[in-house]
C-alpha positions as CSV (number, residue, x, y, z in Angstrom):
1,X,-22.5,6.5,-4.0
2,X,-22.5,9.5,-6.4
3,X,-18.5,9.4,-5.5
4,X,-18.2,6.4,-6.7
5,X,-20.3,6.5,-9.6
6,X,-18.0,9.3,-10.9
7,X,-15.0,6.9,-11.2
8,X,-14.3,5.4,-14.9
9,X,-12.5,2.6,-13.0
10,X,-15.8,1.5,-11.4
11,X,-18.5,-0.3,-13.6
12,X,-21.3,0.0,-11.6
13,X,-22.4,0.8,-8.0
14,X,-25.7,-0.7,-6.6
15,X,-27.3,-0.1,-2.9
16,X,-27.9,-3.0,-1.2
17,X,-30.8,-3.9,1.0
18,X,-28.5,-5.7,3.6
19,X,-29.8,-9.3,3.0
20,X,-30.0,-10.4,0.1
21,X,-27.6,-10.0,-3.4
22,X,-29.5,-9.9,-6.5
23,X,-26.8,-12.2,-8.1
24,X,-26.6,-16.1,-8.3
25,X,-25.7,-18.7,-5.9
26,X,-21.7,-18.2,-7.2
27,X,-22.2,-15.6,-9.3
28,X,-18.8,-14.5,-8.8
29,X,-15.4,-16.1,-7.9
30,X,-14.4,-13.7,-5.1
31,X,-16.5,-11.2,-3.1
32,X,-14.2,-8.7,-0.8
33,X,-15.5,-7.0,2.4
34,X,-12.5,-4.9,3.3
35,X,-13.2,-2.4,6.5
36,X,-17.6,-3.6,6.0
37,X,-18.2,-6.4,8.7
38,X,-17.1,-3.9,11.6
39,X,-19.7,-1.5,10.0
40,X,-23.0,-4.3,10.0
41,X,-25.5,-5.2,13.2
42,X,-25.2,-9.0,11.8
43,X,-21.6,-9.7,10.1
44,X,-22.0,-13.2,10.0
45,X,-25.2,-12.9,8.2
46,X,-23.9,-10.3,5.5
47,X,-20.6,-12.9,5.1
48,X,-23.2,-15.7,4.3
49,X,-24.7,-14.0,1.5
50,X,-21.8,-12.4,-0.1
51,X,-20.4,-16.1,0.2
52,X,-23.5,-17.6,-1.1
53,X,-23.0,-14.7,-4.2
54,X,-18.8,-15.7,-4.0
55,X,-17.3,-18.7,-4.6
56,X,-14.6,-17.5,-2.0
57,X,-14.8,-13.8,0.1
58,X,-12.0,-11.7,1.5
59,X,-12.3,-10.2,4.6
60,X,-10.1,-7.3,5.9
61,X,-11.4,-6.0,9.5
62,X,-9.7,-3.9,11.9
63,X,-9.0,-5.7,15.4
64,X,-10.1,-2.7,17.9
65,X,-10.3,-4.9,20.8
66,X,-7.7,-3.3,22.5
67,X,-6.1,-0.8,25.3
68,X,-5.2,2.0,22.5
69,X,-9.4,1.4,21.1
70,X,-10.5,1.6,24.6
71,X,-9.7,5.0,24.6
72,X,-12.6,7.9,25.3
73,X,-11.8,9.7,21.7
74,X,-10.7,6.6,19.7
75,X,-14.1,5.9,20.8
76,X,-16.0,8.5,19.8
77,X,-13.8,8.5,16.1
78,X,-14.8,4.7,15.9
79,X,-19.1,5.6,16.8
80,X,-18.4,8.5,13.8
81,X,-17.6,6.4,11.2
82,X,-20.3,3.9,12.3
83,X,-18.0,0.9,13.9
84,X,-20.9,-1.3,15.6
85,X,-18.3,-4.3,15.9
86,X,-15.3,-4.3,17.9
87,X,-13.7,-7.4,17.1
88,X,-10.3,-9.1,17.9
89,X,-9.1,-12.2,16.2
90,X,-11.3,-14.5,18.5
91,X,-14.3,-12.4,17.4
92,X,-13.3,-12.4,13.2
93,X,-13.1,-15.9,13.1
94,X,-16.1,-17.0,15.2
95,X,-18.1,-14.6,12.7
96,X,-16.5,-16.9,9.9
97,X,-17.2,-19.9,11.7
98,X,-21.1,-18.5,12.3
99,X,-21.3,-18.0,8.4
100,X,-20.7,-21.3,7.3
101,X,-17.1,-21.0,6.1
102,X,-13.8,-21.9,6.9
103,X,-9.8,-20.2,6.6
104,X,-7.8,-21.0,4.3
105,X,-5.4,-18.7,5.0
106,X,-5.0,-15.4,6.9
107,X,-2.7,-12.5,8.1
108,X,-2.8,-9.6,10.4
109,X,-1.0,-6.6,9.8
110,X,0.0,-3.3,12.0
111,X,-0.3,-1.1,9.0
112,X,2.7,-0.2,6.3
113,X,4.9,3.3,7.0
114,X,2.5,4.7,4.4
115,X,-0.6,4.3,6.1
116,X,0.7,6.0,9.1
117,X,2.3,8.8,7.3
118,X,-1.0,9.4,4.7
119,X,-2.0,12.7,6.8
120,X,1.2,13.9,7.9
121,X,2.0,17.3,6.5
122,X,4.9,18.8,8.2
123,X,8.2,17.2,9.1
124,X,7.5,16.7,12.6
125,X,4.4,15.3,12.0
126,X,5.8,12.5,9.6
127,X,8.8,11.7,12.1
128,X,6.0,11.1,14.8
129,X,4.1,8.9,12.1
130,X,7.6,6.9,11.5
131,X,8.5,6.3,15.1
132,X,4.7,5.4,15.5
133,X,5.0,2.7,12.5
134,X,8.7,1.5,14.0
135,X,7.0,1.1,17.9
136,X,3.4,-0.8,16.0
137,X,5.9,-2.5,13.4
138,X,8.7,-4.0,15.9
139,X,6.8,-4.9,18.5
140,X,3.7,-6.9,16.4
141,X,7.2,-8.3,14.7
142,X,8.5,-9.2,18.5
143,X,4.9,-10.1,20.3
144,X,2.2,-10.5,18.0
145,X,-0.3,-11.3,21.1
146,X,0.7,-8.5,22.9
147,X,0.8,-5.4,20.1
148,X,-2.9,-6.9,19.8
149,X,-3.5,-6.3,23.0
150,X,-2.4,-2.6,23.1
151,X,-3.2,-0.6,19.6
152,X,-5.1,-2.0,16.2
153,X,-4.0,-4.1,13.7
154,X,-5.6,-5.2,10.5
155,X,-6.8,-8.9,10.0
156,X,-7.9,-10.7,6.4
157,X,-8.9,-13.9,6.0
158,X,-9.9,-15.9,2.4
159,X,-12.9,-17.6,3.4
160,X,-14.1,-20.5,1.3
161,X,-17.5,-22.5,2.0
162,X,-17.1,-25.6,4.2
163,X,-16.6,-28.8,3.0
């Protein structure tokens, strides 16, 4: 928080309780919850209130229900960071459904060049991060069902209330 709270581009930062924003029943025009729902016991329940807050929430979640997420230290990375959720696409939209909102639109994405080459530091490193990106890249491009299957990619969703 203190972080945060440092930035001039940020206005304010607040702790919340985990059930309930101190803000008006649409309060705001758009709530995000990029890389959050993965991190809660009850996503559905924190997506309610945000949308109850949001007259429309984004949603950006990691899909780690796969071979390459299965693995013994991807793991252990994902129980550091505090993952409780592994979700696939299934999974992200059922936790919509369960809040009381529907789609309007979505997208999934196996994560820009620049992503995979933010912590490489030596040549080789970067050319493994390229090939990695241009194996992820091509084959979500060739079989999205499949690259789903065997590493992460990253899902959003716009979420407005039903009805």
């Amino acid at each position: 928080m203190a972080i945060a709270r440092e930035r001039r581009q940020i206005d304010s930062v607040d702790l919340y309780d985990g059930l309930h924003l101190p803000f008006d029943d649409g309060a705001y025009d758009l709530g995000i919850l990029s890389h959050v729902l993965e991190h809660v016991p009850d996503p559905a329940q924190l997506l309610a209130e945000v949308a109850r807050a949001c007259r429309a929430v984004l949603v950006e979640v990691p899909l780690e229900a796969n071979l390459s997420a299965m693995r013994s230290g991807k793991r252990v990375h994902a129980a550091e960071v505090g993952h409780l959720q592994r979700m696939d696409c299934a999974e992200a939209r059922a936790t919509v459904a369960r809040a009381g909102l529907s789609i309007a639109s979505e997208l999934e994405d196996p994560l820009p060049l620049e992503v995979q080459r933010f912590f490489a530091d030596t040549h080789r490193a970067r050319a493994q991060a390229t090939a990695k990106w241009a194996l992820r890249a091509g084959l979500h491009r060739l079989a999205p069902s499949l690259a789903r299957r065997l590493f992460t990619v990253h899902y959003a969703c716009l979420c407005l209330p039903d009805g």
